[in-house]
DSSP file (Angstrom, degrees, kcal/mol; ACC not computed):
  #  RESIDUE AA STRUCTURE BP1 BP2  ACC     N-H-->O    O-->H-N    N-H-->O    O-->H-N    TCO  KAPPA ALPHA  PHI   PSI    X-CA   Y-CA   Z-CA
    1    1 A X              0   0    0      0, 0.0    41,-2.9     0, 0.0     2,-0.2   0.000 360.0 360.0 360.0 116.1   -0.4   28.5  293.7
    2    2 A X  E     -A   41   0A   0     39,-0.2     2,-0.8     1,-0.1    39,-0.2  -0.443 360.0-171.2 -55.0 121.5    2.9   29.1  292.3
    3    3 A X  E     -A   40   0A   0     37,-2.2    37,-3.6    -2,-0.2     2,-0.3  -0.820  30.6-144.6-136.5  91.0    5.6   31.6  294.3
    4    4 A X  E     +A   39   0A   0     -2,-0.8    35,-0.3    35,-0.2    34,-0.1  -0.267  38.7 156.2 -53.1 125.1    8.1   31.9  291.9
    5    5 A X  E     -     0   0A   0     33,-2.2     2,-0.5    -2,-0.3    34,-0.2   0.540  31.7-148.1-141.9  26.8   11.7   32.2  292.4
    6    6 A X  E    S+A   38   0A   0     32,-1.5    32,-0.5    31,-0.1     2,-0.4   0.010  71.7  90.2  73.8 -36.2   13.5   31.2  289.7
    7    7 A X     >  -     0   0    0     -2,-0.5     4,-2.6     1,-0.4     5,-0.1  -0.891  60.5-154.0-117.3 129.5   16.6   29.8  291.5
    8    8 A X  T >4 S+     0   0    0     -2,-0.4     3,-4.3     2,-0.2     4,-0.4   0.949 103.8  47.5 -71.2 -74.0   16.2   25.7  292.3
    9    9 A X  T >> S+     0   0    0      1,-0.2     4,-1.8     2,-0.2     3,-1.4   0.643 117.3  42.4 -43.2 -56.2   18.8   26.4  295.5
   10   10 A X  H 3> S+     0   0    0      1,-0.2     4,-3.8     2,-0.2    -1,-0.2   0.861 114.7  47.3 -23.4 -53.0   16.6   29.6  296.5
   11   11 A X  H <X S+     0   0    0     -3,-4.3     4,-0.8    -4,-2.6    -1,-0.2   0.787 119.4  45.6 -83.3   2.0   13.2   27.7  295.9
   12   12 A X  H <> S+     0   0    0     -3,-1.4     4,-0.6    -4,-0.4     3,-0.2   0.965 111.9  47.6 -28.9 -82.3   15.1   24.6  298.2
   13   13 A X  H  X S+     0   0    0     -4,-1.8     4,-1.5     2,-0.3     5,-0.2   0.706 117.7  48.3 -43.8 -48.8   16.5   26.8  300.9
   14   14 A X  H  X S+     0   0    0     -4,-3.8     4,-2.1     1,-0.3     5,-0.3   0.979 111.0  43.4 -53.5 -60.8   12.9   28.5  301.1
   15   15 A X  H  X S+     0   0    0     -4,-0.8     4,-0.7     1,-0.3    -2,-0.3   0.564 111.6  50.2 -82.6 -20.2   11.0   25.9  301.2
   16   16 A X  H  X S+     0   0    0     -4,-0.6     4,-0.8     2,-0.2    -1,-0.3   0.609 121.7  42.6-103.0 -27.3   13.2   23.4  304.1
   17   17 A X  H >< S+     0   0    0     -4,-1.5     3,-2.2     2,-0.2     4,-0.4   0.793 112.6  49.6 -96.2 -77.9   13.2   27.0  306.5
   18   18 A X  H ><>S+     0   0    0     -4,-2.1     5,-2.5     1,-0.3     3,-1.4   0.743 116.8  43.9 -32.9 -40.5    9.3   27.7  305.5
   19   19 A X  H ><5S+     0   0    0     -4,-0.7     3,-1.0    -5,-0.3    -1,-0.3   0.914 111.5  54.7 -83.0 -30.7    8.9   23.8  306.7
   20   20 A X  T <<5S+     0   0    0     -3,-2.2    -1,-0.3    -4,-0.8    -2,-0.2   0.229 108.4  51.9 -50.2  -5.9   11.3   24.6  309.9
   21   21 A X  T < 5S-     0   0    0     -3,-1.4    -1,-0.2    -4,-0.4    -2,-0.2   0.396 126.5-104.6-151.9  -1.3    9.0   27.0  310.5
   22   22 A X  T < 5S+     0   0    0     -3,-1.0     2,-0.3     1,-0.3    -3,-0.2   0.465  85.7 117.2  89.2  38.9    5.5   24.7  310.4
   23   23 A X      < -     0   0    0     -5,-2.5     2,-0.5    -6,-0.2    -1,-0.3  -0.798  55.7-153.5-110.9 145.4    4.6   26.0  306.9
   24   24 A X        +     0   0    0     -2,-0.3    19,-0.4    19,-0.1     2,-0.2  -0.881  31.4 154.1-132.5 124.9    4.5   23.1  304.3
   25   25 A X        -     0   0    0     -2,-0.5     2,-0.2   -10,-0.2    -6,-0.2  -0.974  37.9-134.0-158.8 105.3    5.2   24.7  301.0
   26   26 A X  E     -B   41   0A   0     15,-0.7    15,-1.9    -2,-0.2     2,-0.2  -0.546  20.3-137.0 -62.8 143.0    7.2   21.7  297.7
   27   27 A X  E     -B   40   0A   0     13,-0.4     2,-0.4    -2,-0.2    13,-0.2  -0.770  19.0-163.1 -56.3 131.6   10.2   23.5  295.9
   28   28 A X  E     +B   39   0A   0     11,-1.7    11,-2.7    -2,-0.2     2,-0.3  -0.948  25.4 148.0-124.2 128.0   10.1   22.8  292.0
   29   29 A X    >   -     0   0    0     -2,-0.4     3,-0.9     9,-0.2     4,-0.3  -0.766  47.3 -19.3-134.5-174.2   13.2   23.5  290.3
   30   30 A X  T 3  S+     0   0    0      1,-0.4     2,-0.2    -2,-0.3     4,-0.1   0.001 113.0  35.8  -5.5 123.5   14.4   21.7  287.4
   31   31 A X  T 3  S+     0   0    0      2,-0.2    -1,-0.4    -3,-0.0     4,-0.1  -0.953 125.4  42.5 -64.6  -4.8   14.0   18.9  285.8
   32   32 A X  S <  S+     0   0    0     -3,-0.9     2,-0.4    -2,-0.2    -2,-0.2   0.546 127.2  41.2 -93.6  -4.1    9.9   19.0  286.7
   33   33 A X  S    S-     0   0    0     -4,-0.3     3,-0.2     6,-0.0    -2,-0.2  -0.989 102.7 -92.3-141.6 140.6   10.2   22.5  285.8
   34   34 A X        -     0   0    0     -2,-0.4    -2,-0.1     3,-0.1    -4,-0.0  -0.345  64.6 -88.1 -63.9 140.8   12.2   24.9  282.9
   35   35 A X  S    S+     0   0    0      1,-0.2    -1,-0.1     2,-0.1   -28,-0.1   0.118 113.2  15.6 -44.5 140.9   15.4   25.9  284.2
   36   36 A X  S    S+     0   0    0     -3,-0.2    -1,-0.2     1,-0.1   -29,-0.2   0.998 100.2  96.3  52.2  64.5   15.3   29.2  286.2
   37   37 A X        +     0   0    0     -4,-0.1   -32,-0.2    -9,-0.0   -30,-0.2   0.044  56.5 152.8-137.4  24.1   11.4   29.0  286.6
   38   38 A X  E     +A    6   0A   0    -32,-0.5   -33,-2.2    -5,-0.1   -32,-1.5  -0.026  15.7 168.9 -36.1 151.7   11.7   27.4  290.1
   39   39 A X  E     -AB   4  28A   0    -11,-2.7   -11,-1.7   -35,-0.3     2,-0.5  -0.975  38.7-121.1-161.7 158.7    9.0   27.8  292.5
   40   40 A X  E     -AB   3  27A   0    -37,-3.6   -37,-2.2    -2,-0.3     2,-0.5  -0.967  35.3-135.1-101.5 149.1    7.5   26.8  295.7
   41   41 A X  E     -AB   2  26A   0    -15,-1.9   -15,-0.7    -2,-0.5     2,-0.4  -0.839  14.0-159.6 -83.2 130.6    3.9   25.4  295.3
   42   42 A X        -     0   0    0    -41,-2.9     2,-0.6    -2,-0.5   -17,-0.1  -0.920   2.2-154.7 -94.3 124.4    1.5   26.6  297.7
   43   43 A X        -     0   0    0    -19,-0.4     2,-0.4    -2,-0.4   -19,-0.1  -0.892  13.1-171.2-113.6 125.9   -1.9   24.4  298.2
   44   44 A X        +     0   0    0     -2,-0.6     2,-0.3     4,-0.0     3,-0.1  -0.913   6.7 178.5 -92.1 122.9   -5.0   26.5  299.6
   45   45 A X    >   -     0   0    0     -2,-0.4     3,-4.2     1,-0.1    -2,-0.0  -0.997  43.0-109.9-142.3 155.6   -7.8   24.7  300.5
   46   46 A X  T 3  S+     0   0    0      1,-0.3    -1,-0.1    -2,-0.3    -2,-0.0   0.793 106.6  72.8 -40.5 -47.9  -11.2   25.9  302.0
   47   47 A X  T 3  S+     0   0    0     -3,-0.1    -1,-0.3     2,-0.1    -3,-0.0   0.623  74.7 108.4 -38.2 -24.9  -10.3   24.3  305.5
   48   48 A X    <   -     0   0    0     -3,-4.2     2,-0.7     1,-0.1     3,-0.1  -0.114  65.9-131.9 -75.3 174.2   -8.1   26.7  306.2
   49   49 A X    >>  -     0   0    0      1,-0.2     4,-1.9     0, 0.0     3,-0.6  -0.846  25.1-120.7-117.9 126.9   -8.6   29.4  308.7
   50   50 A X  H 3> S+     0   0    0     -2,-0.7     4,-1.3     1,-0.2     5,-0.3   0.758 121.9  50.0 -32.2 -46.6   -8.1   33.0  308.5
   51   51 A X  H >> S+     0   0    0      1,-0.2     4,-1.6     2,-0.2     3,-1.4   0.975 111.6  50.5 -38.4 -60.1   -5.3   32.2  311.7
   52   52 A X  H X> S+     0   0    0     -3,-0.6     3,-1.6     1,-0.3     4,-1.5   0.999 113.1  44.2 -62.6 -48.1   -3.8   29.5  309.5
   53   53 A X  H 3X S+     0   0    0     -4,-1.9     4,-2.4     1,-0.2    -1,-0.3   0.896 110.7  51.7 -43.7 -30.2   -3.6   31.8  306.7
   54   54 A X  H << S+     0   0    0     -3,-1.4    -1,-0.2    -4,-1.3    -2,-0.2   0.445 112.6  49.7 -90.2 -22.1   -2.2   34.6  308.7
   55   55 A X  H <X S+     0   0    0     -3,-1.6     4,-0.6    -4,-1.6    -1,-0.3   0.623 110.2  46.2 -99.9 -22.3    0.5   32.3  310.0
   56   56 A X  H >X S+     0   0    0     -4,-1.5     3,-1.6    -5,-0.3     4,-0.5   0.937 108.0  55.8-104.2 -73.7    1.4   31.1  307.1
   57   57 A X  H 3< S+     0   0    0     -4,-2.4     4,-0.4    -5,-0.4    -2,-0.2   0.225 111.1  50.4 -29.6 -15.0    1.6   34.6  305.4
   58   58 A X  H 3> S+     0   0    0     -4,-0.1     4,-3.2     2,-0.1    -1,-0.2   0.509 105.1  52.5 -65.0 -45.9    3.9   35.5  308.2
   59   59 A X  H <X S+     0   0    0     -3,-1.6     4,-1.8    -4,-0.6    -2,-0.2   0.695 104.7  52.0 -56.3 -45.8    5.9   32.9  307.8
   60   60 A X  H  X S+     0   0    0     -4,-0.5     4,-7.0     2,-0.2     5,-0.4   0.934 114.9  46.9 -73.4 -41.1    6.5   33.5  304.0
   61   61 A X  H  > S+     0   0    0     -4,-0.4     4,-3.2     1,-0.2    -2,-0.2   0.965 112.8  50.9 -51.8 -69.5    7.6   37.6  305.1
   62   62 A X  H  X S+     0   0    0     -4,-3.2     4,-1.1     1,-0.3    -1,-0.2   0.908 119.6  32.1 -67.9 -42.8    9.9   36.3  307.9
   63   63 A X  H  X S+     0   0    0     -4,-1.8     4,-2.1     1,-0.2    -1,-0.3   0.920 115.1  57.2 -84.4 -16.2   12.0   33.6  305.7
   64   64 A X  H  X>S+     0   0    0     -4,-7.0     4,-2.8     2,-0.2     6,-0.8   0.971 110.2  48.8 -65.8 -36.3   11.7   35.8  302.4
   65   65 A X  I ><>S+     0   0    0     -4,-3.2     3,-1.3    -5,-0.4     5,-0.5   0.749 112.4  46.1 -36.1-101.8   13.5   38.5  304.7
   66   66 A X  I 3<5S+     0   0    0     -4,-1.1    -1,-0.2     1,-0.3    -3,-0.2   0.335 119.0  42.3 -53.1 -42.0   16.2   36.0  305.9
   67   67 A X  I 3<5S-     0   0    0     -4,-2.1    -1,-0.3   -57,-0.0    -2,-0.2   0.967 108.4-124.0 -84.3 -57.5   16.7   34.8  302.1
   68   68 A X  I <<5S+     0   0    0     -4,-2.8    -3,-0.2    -3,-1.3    -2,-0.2   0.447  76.9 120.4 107.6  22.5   16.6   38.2  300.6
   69   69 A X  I   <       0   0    0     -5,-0.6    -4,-0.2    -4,-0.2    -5,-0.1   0.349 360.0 360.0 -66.0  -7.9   13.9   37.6  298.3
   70   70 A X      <       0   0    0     -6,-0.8    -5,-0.2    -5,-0.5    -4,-0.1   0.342 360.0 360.0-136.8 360.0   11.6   40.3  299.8
C-alpha cells in the first residue's frame, strides 16, 4: 500500500522516524520511482492484529505531525 509523499527526503525522513518508532514502512523515491511520486510502501498482511494495526496507525499520525505532512 502506497502512502504518497512526493518528496524522496520527506518519504526518507518518514520512514527512518516511523522505523525509530517500531513501524517498518520502505521509502521509494527516485530512481525506482518518477521524480516527485515518492512514497513509503506499507505491507498488510492477514497476521496482523487489530493492536498491531492500531499501533502502527498511531505511529503514522504522531510522525506525519512531527514532519508536517498531516
Amino acid at each position: 500500500t502506497p502512502i504518497m509523499l512526493g518528496d524522496t527526503k520527506l518519504a526518507k525522513d518518514y520512514s527512518r522516524r516511523l522505523f525509530e518508532e517500531g513501524v517498518f514502512a520502505m521509502a521509494l523515491g527516485f530512481p525506482t520511482v518518477p521524480r516527485d511520486l515518492a512514497r513509503i510502501r506499507v505491507m498488510m498482511s492477514a497476521a496482523l492484529t487489530k493492536a498491531d494495526i492500531d499501533y502502527g496507525l498511531e505511529r503514522f499520525r504522531k510522525v506525519g505531525r512531527e514532519l508536517g505532512v498531516i
